[in-house]
N, C-alpha and C positions, 0 to 999 in steps of 0.2 A: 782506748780512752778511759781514762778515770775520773769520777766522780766522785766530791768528799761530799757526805749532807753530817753539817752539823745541828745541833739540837738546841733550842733557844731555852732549856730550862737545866742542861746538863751541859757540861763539858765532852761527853763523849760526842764520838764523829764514830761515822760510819764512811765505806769505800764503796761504789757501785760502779763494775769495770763493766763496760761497754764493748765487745766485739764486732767485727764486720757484721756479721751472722743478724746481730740486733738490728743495726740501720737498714739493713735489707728487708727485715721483717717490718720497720718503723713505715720504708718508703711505700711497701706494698700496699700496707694497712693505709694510709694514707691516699694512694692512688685509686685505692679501691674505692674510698668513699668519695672521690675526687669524681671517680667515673656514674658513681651511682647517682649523685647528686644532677650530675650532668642529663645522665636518661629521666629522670626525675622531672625536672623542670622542662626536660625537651618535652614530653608526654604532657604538661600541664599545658605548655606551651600552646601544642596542637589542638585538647582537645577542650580545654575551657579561656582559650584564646576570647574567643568573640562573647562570650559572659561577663568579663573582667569588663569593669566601668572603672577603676580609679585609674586614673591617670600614674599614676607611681607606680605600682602593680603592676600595669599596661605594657609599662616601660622594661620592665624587672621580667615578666612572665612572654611577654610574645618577641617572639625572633624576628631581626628585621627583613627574613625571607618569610617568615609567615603572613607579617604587616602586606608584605605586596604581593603575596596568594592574596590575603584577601582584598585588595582594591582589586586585580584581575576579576577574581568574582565579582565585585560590585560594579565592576564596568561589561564586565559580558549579563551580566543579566540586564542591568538598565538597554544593552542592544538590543538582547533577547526581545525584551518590551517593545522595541521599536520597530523589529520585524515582525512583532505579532500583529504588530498595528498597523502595518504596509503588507501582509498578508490578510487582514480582514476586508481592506481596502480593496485590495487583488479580488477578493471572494465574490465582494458584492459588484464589481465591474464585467466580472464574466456573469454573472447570475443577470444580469443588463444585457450583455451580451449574447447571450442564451436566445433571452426573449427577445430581441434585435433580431437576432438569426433566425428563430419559427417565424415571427412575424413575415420577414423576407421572401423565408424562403414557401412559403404559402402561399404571398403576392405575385411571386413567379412561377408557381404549380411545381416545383421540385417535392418531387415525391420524399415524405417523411422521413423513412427510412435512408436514402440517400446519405442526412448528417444528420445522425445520434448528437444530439445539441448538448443531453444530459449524459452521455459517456464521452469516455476518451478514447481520443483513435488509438489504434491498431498501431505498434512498433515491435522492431525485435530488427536480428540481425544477428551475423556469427558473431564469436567473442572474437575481441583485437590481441594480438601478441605484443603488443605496443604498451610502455608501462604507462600505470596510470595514475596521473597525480591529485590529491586531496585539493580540493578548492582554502584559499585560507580565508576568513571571516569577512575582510575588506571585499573580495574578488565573489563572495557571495552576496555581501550588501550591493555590490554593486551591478550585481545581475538583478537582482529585485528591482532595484532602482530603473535599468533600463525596461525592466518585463512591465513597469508598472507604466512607464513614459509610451509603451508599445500598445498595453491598453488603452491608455487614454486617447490616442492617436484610433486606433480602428472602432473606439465606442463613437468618437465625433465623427469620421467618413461613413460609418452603419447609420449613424443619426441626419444625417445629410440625405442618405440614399433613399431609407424610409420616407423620408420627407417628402422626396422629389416623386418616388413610387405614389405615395397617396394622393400627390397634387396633379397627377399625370391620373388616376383612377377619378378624382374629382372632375378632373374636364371632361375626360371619358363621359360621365356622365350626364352631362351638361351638351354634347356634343350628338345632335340628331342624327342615330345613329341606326335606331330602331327602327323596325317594319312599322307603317303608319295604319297598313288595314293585312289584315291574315289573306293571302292570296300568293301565288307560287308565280304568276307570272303581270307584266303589266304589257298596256293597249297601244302607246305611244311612248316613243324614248326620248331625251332631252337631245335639243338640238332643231333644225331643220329635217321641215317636212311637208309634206302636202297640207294645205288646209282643210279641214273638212264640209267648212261653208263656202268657202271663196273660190278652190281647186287650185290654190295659187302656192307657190312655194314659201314656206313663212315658216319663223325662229318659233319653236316651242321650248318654253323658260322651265320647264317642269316636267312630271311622267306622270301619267297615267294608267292607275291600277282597277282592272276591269273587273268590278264587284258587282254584288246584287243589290236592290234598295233595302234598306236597313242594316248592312254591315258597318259596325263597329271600328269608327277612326280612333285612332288611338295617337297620343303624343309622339313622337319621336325622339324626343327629352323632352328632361324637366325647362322649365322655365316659368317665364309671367306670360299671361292673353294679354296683347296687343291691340286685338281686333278679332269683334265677334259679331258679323254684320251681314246683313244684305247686300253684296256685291252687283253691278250690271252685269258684269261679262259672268266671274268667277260663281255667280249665285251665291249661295249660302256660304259662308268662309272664315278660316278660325287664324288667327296668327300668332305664332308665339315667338317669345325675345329669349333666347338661351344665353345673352350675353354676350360680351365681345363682337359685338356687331352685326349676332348673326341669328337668323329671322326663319322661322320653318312655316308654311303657309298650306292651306288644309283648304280647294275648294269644291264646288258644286254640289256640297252636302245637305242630306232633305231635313235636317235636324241639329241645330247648335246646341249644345250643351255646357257650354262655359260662357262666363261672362269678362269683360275689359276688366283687368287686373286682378284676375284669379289667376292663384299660382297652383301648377299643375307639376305631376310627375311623371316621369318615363312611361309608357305604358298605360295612361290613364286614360278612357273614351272619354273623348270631348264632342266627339259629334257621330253622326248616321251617315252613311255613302247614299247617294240621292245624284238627281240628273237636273239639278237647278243652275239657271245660266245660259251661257252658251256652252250646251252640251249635244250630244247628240243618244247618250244614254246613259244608265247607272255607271259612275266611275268615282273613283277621287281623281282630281288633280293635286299632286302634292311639289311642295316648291321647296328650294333653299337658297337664300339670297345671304348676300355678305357683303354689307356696306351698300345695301340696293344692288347689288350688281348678281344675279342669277347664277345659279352653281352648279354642275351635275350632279344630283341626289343618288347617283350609283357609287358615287366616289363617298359619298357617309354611310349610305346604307350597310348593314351586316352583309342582308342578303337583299339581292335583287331580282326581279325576273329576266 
């Protein structure tokens, strides 16, 4: 190829011939700056991507594979966020949980050690020859999701059973259940028996605990005094209302020590064992009636003689 360059102030002309050799050298040089230019922008691309604020620039500088790395980022981390927050949630439901569980397991006597409530149990197992596959993101959120739906579920049935534990320990307690005078055996048993005035076969509503004078009656629950009076038959005699319609009754005692509408508790002397009434010596007669209707006191007692 030939080229004439003529001169805008002369008439001469000059020839500039052109060989292969040259355009191979032109496309090289060319391609090279084509390719630099390229790694150039790629490099800007990547590493001051997320700096670039104008919009034209924006356009010009970031690659539309970079654009959507970075929305994958922006949307894995806003997850991120969302698992930290259904993991805090997880945190503080077994830390409930925890304490749900000492609680329990206290109220049933399970010895401490039994479940380490603050460690994790015990796993392991040979390794599987079986391949094993990466959970993907979805199939993770979605075990969260069930682990968190499974706590909730066992913090409400633990929250139920404590409940029913402590209202079942409240009646207990409420429930005449205690020894009424410190003595290993008693004189008469509930039921029919000979009389001891009459010699005639006759219903005894109560038992009789064979003490000395001045031994210490004690409540057998808590409750309110009912009655704290001079009886004919009963002698001296204490009543108390445990609630639910059920009535513990304290007589032939040589000393009242509670009065009508004092409220007493388990284990609290209310009165002295004495032989007032119809008696024939130092004893308590002790009673438990339910709805007026007499009870056998060995079916509450802890212990009996």
């Amino acid at each position: 190829m030939n080229i004439i360059l003529i001169a805008s102030q002369s008439a001469r002309t000059r020839k500039l011939t052109l060989r292969p050799v040259h355009f191979v050298v032109i496309a090289s040089a060319f391609l090279m700056i084509t390719i630099t230019m390229a790694l150039a922008m790629n490099y800007v691309s990547f590493r001051y991507a997320d700096k670039v604020e104008h919009t034209f620039l924006r356009a010009l500088v970031v690659h539309p594979q970079q654009e959507r790395h970075l929305e994958i980022q922006s949307h894995l981390s806003d997850n991120l966020n969302i698992m930290a927050a259904k993991l805090g949630q997880m945190q503080a439901q077994l830390l409930r949980l925890d304490a749900l569980g000492e609680r329990l397991a206290e109220s049933t006597g399970i010895q401490s050690h039994e479940f380490m409530f603050n460690q994790p149990p015990g796993q392991g197992g040979a390794s599987s020859a079986l391949p094993v596959d990466n959970h993907s993101f979805e199939e993770f959120n979605q075990m969260l999701h069930e682990l968190s739906h499974a706590l909730d579920d066992r913090t409400d049935k633990l929250s139920v059973l404590d409940a029913l534990l402590r209202r079942g320990r409240l009646e207990k307690r409420v429930l005449p259940s205690a020894m009424p005078v410190d003595t290993e055996w008693y004189s008469s048993g509930f039921g029919y028996r000979i009389d001891p005035f009459t010699g005639r076969r006759a219903f005894h509503e109560g038992v009789d605990f064979a003490a000395i004078t001045g031994t210490p009656i004690k409540a057998a629950a808590g409750g309110i005094v009912v009655y704290s009076d001079h009886h004919p038959n009963y002698g001296n005699m204490v009543e108390i209302d445990h609630g639910g319609d059920l009535v513990s009754r304290y007589a032939h005692a040589s000393k009242r020590l509670v009065k009508i509408g004092e409220v007493v508790t388990s284990g609290q002397k209310i009165a002295e064992v004495g032989s007032t009434g119809r008696s024939t010596g130092p004893h308590l007669h002790f009673e438990i009636r339910h709805k007026g209707v007499p009870k056998n006191p060995s079916l509450f007692l802890e212990e009996s003689g």
